[in-house]
LUMLUM-469131 format. One record per residue (C-alpha): x, y, z; residue in three letters. Coordinates in pm, whole numbers, padded with zeros to 5 digits, always signed. Example, Ala and Ser with C-alpha at 12.3 -4.5 7.8 and 13.67 -1.06 7.14 Angstrom:
2
+01230-00450+00780Ala;+01367-00106+00714Ser;
//
This chain:
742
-01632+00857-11681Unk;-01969+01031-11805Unk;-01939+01271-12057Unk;-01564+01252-12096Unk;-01446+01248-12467Unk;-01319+00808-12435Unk;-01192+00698-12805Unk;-01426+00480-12909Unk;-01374+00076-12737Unk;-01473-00033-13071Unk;-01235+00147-13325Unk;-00962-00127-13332Unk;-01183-00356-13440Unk;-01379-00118-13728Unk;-00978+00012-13853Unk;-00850-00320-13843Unk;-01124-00471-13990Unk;-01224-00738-13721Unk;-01581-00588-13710Unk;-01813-00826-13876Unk;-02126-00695-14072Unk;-02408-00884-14192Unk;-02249-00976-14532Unk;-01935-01073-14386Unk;-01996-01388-14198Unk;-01828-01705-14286Unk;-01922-01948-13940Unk;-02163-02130-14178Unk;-01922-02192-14463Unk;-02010-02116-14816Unk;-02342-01931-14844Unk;-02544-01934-15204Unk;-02626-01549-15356Unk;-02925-01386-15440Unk;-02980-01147-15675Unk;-03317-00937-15693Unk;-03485-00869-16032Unk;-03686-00527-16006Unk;-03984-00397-16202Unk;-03925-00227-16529Unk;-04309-00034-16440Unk;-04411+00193-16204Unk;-04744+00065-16194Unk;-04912-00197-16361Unk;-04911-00563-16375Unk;-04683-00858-16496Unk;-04867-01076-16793Unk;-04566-01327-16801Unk;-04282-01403-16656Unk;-03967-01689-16774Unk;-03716-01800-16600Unk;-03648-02116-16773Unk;-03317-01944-16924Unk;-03228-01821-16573Unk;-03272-02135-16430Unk;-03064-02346-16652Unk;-02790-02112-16606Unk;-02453-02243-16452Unk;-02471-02291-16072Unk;-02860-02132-16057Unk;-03019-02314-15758Unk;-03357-02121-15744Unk;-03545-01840-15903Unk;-03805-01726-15701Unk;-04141-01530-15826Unk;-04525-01464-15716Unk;-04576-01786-15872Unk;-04328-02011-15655Unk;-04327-01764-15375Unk;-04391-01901-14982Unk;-04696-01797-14875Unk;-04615-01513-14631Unk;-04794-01343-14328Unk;-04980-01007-14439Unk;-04887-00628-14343Unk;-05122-00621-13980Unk;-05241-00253-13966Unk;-05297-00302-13600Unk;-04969-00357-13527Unk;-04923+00021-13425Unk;-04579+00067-13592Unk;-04460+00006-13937Unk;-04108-00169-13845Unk;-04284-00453-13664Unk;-04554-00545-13901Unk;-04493-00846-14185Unk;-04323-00718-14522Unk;-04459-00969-14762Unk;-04279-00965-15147Unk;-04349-01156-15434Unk;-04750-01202-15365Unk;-04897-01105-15647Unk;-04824-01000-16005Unk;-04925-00649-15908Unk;-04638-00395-15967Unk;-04669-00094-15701Unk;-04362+00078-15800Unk;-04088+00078-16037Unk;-03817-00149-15923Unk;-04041-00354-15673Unk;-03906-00716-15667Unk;-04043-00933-15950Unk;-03775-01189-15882Unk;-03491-01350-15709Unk;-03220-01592-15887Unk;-03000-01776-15603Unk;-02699-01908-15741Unk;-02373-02029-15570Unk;-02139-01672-15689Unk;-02253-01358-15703Unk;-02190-01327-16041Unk;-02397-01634-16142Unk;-02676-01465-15942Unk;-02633-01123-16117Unk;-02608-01344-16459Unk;-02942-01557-16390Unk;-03110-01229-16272Unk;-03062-01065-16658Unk;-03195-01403-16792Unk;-03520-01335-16633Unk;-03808-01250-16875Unk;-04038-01055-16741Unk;-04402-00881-16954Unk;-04587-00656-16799Unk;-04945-00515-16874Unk;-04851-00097-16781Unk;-05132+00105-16566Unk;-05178+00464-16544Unk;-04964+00570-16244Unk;-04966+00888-16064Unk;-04583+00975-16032Unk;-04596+01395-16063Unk;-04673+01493-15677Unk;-04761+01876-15789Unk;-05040+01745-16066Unk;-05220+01547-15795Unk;-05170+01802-15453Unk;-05556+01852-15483Unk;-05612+01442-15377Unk;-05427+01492-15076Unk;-05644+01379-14792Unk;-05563+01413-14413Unk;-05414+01082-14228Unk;-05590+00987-13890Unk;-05219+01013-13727Unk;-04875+01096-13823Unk;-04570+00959-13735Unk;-04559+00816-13374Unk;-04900+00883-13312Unk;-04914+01256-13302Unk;-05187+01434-13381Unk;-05266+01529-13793Unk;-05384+01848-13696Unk;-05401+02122-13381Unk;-05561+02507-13333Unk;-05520+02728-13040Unk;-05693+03075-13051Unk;-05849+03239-13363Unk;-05568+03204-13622Unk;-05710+03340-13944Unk;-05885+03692-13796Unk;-05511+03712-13581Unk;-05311+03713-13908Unk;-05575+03921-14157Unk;-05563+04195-13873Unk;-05144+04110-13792Unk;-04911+04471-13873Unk;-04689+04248-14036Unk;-04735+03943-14262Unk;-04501+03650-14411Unk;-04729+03449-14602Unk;-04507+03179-14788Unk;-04497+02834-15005Unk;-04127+02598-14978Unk;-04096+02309-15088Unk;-03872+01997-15044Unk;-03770+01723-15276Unk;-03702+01317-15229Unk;-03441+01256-15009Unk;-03257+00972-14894Unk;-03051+00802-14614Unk;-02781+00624-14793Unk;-02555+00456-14480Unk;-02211+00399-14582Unk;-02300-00010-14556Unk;-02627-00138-14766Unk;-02888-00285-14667Unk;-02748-00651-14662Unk;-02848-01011-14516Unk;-02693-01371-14451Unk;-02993-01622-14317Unk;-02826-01959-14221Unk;-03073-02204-14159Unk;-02997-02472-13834Unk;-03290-02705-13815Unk;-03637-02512-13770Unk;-03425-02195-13724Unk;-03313-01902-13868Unk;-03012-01716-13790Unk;-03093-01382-13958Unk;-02692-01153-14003Unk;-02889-00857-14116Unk;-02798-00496-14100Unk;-03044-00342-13902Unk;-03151-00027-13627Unk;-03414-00251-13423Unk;-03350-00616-13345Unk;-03665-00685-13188Unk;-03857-00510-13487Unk;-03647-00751-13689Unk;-03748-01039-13536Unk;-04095-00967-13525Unk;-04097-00885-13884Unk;-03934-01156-14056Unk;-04096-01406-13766Unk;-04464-01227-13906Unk;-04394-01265-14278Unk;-04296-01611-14260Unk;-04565-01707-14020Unk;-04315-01914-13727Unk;-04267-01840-13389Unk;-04006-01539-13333Unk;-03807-01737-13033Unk;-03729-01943-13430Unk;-03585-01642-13563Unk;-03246-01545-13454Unk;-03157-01134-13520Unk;-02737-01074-13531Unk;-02660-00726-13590Unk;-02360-00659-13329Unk;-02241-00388-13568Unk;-02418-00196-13831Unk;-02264+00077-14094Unk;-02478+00336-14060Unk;-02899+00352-14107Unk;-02996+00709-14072Unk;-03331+00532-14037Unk;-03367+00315-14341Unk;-03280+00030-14157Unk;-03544+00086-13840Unk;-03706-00173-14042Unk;-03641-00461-14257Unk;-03681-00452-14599Unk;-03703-00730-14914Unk;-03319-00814-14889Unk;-03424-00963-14602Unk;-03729-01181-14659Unk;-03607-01281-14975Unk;-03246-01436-14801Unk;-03492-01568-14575Unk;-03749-01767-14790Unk;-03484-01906-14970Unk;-03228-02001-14731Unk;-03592-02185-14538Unk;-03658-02343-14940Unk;-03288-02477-14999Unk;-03213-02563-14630Unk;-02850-02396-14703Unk;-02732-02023-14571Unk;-02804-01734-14858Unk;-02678-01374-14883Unk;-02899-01082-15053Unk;-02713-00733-15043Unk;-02919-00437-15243Unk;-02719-00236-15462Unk;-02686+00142-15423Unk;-02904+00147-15712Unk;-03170-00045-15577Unk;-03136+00138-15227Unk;-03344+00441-15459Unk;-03622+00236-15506Unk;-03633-00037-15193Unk;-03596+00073-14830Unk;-03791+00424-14787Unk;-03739+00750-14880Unk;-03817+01121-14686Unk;-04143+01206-14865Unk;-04145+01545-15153Unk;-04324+01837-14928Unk;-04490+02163-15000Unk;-04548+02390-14699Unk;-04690+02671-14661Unk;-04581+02877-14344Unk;-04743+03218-14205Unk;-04674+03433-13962Unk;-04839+03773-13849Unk;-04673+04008-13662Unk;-04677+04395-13479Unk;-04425+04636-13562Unk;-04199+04559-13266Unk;-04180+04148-13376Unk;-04414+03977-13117Unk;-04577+03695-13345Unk;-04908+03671-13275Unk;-05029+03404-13587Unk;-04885+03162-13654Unk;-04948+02887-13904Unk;-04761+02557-14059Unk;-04962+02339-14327Unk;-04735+02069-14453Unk;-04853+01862-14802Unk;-04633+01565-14846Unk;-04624+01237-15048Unk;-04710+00911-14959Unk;-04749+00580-15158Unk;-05063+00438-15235Unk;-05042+00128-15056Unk;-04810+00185-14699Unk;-04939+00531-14586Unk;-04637+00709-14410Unk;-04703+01076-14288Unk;-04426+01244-14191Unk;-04423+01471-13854Unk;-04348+01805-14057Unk;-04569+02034-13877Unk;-04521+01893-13542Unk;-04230+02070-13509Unk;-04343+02419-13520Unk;-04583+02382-13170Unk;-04356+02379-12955Unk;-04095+02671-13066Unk;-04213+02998-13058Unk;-04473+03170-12874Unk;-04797+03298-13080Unk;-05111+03300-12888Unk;-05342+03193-13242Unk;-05209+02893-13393Unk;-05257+02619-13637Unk;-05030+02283-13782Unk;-05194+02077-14024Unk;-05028+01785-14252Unk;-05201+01624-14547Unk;-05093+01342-14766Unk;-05125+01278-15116Unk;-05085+00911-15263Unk;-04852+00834-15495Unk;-04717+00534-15705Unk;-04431+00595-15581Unk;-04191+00385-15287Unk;-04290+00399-14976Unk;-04186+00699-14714Unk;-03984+00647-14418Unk;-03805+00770-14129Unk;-03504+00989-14268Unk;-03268+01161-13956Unk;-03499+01347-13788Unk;-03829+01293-13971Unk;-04018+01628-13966Unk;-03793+01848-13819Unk;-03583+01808-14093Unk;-03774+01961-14351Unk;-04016+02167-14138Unk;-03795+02387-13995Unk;-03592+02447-14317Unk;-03919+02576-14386Unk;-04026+02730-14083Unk;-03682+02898-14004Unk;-03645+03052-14367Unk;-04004+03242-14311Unk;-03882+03349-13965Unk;-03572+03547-14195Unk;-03837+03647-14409Unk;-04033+03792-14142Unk;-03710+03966-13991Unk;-03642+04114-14317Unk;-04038+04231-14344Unk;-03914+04375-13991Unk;-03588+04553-14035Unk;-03503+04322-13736Unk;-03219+04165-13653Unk;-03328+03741-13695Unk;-03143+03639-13317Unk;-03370+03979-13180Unk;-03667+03835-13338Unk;-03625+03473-13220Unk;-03558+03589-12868Unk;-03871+03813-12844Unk;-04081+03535-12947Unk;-03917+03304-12705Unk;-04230+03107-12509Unk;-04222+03046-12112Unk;-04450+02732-12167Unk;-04544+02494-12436Unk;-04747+02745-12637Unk;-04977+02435-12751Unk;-04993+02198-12472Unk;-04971+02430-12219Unk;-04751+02241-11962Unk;-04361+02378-11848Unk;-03998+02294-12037Unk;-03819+02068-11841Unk;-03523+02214-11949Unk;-03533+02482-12223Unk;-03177+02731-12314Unk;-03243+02786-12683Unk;-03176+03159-12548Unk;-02824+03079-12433Unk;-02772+02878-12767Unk;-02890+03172-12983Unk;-02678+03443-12781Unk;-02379+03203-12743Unk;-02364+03104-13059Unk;-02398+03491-13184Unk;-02125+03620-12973Unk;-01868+03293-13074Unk;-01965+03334-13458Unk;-01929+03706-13444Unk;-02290+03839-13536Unk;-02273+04151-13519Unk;-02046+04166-13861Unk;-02345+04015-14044Unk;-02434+04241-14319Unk;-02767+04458-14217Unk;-02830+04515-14594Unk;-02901+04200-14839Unk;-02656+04171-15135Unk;-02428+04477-14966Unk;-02105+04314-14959Unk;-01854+04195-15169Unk;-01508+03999-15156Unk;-01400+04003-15494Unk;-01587+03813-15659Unk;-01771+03672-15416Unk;-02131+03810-15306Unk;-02093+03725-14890Unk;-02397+03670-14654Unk;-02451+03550-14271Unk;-02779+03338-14223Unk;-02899+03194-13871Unk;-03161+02950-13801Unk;-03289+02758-13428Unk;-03306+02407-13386Unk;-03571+02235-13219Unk;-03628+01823-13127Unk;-03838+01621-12919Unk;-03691+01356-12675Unk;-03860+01036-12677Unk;-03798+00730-12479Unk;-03856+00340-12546Unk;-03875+00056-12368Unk;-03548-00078-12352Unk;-03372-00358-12124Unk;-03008-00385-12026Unk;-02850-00697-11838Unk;-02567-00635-11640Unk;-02329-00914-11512Unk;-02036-00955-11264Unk;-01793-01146-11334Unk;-01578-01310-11035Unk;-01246-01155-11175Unk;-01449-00823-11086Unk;-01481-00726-11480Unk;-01845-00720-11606Unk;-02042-00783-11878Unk;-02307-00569-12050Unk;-02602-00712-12249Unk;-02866-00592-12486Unk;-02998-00631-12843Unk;-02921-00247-12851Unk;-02718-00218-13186Unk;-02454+00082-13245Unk;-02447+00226-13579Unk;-02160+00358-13599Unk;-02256+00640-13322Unk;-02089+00504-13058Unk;-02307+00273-12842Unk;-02057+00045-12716Unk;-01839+00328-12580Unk;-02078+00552-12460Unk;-02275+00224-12217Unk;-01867+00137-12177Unk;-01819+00431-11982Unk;-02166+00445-11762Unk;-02108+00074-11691Unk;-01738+00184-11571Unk;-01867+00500-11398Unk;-02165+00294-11263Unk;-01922+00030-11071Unk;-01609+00191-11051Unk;-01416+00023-11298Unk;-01163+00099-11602Unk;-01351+00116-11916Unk;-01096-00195-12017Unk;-01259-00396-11750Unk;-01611-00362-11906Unk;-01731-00565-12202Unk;-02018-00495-12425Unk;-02197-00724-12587Unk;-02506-00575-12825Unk;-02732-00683-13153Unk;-02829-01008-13070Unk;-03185-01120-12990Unk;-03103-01332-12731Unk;-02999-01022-12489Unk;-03272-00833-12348Unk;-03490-00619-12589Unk;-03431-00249-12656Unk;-03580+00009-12827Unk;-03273+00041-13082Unk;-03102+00291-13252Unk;-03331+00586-13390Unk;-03505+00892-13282Unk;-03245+01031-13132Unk;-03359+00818-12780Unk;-03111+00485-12817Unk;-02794+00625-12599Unk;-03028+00784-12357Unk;-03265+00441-12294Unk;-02975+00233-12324Unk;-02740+00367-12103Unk;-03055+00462-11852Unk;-03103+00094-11834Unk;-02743+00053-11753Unk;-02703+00331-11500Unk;-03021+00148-11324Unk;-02888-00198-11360Unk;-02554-00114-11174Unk;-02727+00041-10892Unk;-02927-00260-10814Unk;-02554-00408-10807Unk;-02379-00139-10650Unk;-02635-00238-10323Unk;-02582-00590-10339Unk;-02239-00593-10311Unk;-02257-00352-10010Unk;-02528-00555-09840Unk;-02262-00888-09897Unk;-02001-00733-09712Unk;-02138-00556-09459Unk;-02301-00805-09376Unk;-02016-01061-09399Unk;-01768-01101-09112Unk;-01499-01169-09332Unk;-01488-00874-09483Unk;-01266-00536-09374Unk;-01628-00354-09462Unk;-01795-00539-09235Unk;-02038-00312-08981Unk;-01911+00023-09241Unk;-02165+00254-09343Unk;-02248+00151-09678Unk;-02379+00505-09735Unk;-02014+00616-09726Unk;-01909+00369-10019Unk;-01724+00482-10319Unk;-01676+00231-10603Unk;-01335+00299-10794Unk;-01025+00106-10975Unk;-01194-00237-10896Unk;-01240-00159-10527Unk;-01498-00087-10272Unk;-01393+00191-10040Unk;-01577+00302-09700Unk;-01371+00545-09474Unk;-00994+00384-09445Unk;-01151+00073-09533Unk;-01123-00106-09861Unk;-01168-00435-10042Unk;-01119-00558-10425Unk;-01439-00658-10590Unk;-01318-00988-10682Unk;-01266-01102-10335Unk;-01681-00968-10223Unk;-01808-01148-10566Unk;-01645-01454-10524Unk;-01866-01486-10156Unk;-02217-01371-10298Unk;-02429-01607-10424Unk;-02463-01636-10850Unk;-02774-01541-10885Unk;-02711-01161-10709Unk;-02427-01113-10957Unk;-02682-01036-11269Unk;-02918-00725-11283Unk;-03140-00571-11523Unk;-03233-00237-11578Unk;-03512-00079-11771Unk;-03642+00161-11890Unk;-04053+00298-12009Unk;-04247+00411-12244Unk;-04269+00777-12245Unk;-04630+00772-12221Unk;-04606+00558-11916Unk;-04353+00818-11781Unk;-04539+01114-11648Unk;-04244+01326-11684Unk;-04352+01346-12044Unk;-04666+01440-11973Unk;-04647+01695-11716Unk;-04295+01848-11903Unk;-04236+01951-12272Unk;-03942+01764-12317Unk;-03706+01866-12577Unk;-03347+01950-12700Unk;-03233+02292-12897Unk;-02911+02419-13092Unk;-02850+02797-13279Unk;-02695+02773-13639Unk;-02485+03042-13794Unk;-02342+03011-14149Unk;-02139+03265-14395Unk;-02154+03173-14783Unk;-02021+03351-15063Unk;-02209+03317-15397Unk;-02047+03409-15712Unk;-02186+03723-15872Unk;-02119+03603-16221Unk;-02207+03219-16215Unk;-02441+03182-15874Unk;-02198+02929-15768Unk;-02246+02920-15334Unk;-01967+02837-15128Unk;-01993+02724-14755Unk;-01756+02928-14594Unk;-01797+02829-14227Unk;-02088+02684-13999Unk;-02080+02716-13601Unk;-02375+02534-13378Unk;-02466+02555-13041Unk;-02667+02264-12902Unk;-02832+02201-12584Unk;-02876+01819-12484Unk;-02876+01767-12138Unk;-02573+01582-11972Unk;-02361+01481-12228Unk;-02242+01079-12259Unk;-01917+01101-12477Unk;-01799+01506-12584Unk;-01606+01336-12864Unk;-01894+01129-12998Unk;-02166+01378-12952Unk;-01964+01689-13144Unk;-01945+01400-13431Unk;-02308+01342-13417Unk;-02423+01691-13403Unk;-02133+01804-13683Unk;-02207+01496-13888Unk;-02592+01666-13857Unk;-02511+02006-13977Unk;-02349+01861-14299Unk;-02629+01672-14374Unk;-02843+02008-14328Unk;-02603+02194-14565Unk;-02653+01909-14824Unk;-02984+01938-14759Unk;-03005+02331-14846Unk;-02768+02313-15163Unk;-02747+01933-15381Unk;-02968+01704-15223Unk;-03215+01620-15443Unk;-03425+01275-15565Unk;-03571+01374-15939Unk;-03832+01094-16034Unk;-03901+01062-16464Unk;-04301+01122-16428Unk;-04333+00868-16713Unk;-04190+00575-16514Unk;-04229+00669-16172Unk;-03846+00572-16130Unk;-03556+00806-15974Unk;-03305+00940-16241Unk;-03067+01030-16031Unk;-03018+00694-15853Unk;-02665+00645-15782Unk;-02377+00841-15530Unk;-02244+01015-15912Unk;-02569+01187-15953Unk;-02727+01175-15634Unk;-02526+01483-15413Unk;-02418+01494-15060Unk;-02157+01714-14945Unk;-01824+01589-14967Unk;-01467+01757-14789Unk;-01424+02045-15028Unk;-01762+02164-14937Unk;-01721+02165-14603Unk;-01395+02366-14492Unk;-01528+02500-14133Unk;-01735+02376-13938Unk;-01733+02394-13540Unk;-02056+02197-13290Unk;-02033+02370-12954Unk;-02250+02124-12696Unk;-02362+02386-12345Unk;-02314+02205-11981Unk;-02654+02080-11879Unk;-02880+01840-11755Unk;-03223+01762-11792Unk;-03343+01584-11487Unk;-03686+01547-11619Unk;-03559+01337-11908Unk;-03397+01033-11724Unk;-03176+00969-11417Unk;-02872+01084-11608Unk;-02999+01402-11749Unk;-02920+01294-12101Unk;-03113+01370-12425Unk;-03060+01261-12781Unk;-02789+01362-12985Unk;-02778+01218-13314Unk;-03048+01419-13479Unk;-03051+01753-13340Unk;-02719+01858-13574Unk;-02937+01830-13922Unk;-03284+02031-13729Unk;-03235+02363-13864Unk;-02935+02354-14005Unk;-03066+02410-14405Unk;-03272+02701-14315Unk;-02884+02903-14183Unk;-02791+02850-14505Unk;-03049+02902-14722Unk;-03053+03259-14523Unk;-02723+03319-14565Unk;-02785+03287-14983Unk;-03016+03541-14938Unk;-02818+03783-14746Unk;-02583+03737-14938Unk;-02762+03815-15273Unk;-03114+03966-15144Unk;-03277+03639-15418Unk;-03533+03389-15178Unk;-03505+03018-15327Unk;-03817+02881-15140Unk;-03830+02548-15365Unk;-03532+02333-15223Unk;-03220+02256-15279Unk;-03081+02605-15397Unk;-02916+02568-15721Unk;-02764+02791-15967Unk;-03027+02764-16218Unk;-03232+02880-15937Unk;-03062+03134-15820Unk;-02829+03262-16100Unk;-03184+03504-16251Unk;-03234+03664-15929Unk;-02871+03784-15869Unk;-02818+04178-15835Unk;-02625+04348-16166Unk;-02292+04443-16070Unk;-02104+04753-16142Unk;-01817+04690-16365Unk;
//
């Protein structure tokens, strides 16, 4: 059943309807609304604040401010990540940025809720904030850690006498704007209260982060906090944590005793659940004549807010691609009134390599060399920083695969040198790079006496797959139908998981479930063989082969459901597990990671600058694939994001205010269809057994890694114009376009 292309277990329910998401429970009868008020300052302080009108509003049963506001659990900084710490609100009248809640009106509609929230007065004393990232670069200060715990800064060799004295030199600033996650479903929350408890329907990545969170802000135990999240619309990671949706449904529905919904509007998703930070990064690479890097450099400037320091990975993704024997990564942070910065699909590669990947072009262009020539020549045989082997490394076979299927060798040699019609036409490439990580994460697995079986864990799918993909190694695991095996995820009651995010939730998860059914797999040989009764008594259990609901060993064979029904209850449960990575020493000794090749053709209008997508090929290697159908979605899903990411996406913040202008789906571009007419994800055969038992890696980021950077090349074969300040638009572009004869 492993890596075969199964429709997903869960689609009837999502097309029919009968999947229920965190605002859509009714088991607790009518719930009340809430409706969050948001500050009209970036920065400042509020001198009043009425309510009186709001609260004598029809139906209004509480409007909640710093004045009336729970006392809550602070943020603890050693909690070691962000997504398990307390996320206090209404604490003070400090405002920290613009459209931080100032208030919540509960009311029994929505629309009394929205109504109340307008009848909220609010004054505010306004500060001086710093919302212009460029004016305030030179306060950027170096963090003690980035993300995960990696290190701020690295140097091998002597990089700046390598580059001064390098043949050839790129020596380059890009920089990336304010992007966001936007999941199909917002961020959304139901809290029924049932005695001291709180059953928390929220829409999140990470039940056990959840927990912790909400169980830390409202100071109670967390075995009082019940997390529901069976199915989830999409997170992109904005929803690895829990945001003020959240606390807010949950102070009140604690205040009024009765259950309360909060759902964020896309408006309010601008300003409240994270954002990928505005970068400038400055990339340089020397060179000889015949393209053998030898410096190599990646200093990444990014924003942060003031108050919840987030520093993106940006650099980190540049030590482990290509070889250069003098080196240096470097990431610096400068603070900002702005919201905070979070995880957006795969934080730092993201934006480093549409960095790092144009300035490789621009170095093949310095070179007269072909960019797949120039990315295999630099191609490493061990981690050029940490000096330890790949565990599984074909970025080669990616880059020459994906040449030979997207037809390479037609790319024009000469920038700007061809035309169709009217239409300037380019080829651009890129590599992908992206670490695999693993989590703790526990999965129960249970036998049924029928001989079905049940899978538990507070794993939550979001919308990638999950139950499908653990479906089919549960079914693979003990030879059963994938109808015979039931999932059951998103609850906080099953065993804890690391979630869904960084690319590591299929792996751990189904990991833990491969391990689980081969502690059961054993027992149910040792019970027969060991029973009389059975026609595998005295058999070799060595010889055993687990398929349609049967146990087979030689000529002999017995159902399931009889050997179950004669082992005692307690052998019929398992769990598996599995580490943390830095209790792994697999991730130690190996340089763990997972690689793709993009290819892209655009055409850009010679008159206007308009840029067309005109096809997109990637060639990605994972490991041992779960689900072909599932991954290809992942990885294409990915590579549109990366497009958007090159051309339209772009958060603009008014630098009076410190608020986004653009904050809505109208204004705010991602690709849609017409933007996107071919596209093609081509996965290799692999497996990584230094990853996990399976040989899996993650999937669900490695589509976007490198993807901007093909097409940002192909604009500028296509036209011979560099945008280096992202996304490429035609205001951008439209000055630097060649004249055209006739």
């Amino acid at each position: 059943m492993i890596g075969q292309g199964l429709n997903r277990v869960d689609g009837p329910l999502k097309v029919t309807g009968r999947a229920t998401y965190a605002y859509e429970y009714w088991d607790a009868g009518q719930p009340l609304y809430g409706v969050i008020v948001g500050a009209a300052i970036g920065k400042g302080s509020i001198t009043r604040i009425d309510t009186e009108k709001a609260e004598r509003a029809p139906g209004v049963r509480m409007v909640m401010t710093h004045h009336n506001a729970p006392e809550q659990g602070p943020r603890d900084e050693s909690i070691p990540f962000e997504y398990w710490r307390a996320q206090p609100v209404l604490t003070g009248p400090d405002v920290h940025y613009h459209g931080e809640p100032v208030a919540l009106a509960v009311a029994e509609t929505f629309e009394q809720a929205r109504a109340a929230a307008g009848l909220v007065e609010v004054e505010y004393a306004e500060g001086r904030g710093h919302f212009d990232f460029a004016a305030h670069e030179g306060d950027a200060y170096a963090p003690k850690k980035v993300n995960a715990g990696i290190a701020t800064d690295t140097a091998v060799g002597t990089f700046d006498a390598a580059f001064h004295t390098a043949a050839v030199q790129v020596d380059e600033s890009y920089t990336t704007p304010y992007e966001f996650s936007m999941p199909m479903e917002p961020h959304a929350c139901l809290v029924v209260p049932r005695g001291e408890d709180l059953y928390v329907h929220v829409s999140c990545q990470i039940v056990d982060a959840a927990q912790a969170s909400v169980a830390g802000t409202l100071r109670t135990d967390p075995a009082r906090i019940h997390i529901v999240a069976p199915y989830v619309g999409g997170g992109f990671g904005s929803k690895l944590g829990i945001h003020a949706e959240t606390i807010l449904a949950a102070l009140a529905a604690r205040a009024l005793r009765e259950p309360v919904k909060v759902a964020l509007t896309r408006q309010q998703m601008f300003q409240l659940v994270g954002m990928r930070p505005t970068s400038r990064q400055r990339v340089r690479l020397g060179a000889s004549h015949d393209g053998q890097l030898t410096a190599l450099a990646h200093d990444v400037t990014a924003h942060t807010n003031r108050d919840v320091e987030f520093a993106e990975q940006t650099a980190a993704t540049t030590r482990s691609l290509y070889a250069a024997p003098h080196r240096l990564t470097s990431h610096r942070l400068t603070p900002l009134d702005l919201p905070r910065g979070s995880d957006v699909r795969a934080p730092g590669e993201a934006p480093g390599l549409l960095a790092v990947e144009s300035a490789m072009d621009e170095m093949a262009d310095a070179l007269g060399m072909d960019p797949v020539e120039l990315r295999l020549r630099n191609e490493p045989t061990v981690d050029p920083e940490r000096d330890v082997p790949y565990s599984d490394r074909h970025l080669i076979d990616c880059l020459r695969e994906g040449a030979r299927r997207f037809g390479w060798e037609h790319r024009p040699a000469t920038p700007a040198s061809v035309r169709d019609g009217r239409w300037l036409v380019g080829y651009g490439m890129s590599a992908a790079i992206r670490g695999h990580f693993q989590g703790p994460t526990a999965v129960r697995v249970r036998w049924e006496t029928d001989g079905t079986a049940v899978v538990e864990s507070d794993m939550t799918d979001i919308g990638t797959g999950t139950y499908t993909v653990l479906t089919q190694v549960a079914a693979d695991g003990l030879g059963l139908p994938p109808d015979r095996v039931r999932i059951e995820l998103g609850r906080s009651e099953h065993p804890t998981s690391s979630g869904s995010g960084g690319s590591w939730g299929a792996a751990n998860s189904c990991t833990a479930v491969h391990r689980a059914c081969a502690t059961l797999r054993e027992r149910v040989l040792t019970a027969a063989h060991a029973d009389t009764r059975s026609p595998l008594h005295g058999r070799d259990p060595s010889h055993a082969l687990f398929s349609d609901g049967r146990v087979h060993i030689g000529d002999a064979s017995e159902a399931l459901s009889e050997i179950l029904t004669r082992m005692p209850p307690e052998d019929l449960e398992a769990e598996g597990e599995t580490r943390f990575m830095g209790d792994d020493p697999n991730y130690s000794d190996y340089s763990i990671h997972t690689y793709g090749a993009h290819f892209a053709e655009v055409g850009v209008d010679a008159d206007t600058a308009e840029i067309r997508l005109r096809r997109m090929l990637g060639v990605f290697s994972v490991g041992q694939v779960l689900n072909a159908k599932t991954a290809r979605s992942q990885l294409i899903g990915g590579m549109i994001w990366g497009a958007g990411a090159a051309l339209e996406e772009e958060a603009v913040v008014d630098l009076r205010s410190g608020a986004f202008i653009n904050r809505d789906l109208a204004q705010y571009l991602v690709p849609v269809h017409a933007d996107i007419p071919d596209i093609d994800a081509i996965i290799l055969d692999g497996y990584d057994d230094k990853a996990n038992p399976l040989g899996a890696k993650g999937v669900g980021e490695l589509g976007i890694c490198g993807a901007g950077a093909s097409v940002a090349n192909a604009v500028f074969n296509a036209t011979g114009t560099r945008i280096r300040d992202f996304p490429i638009t035609i205001e951008k572009l439209l000055p630097g376009l060649p004249a055209m004869e006739g």
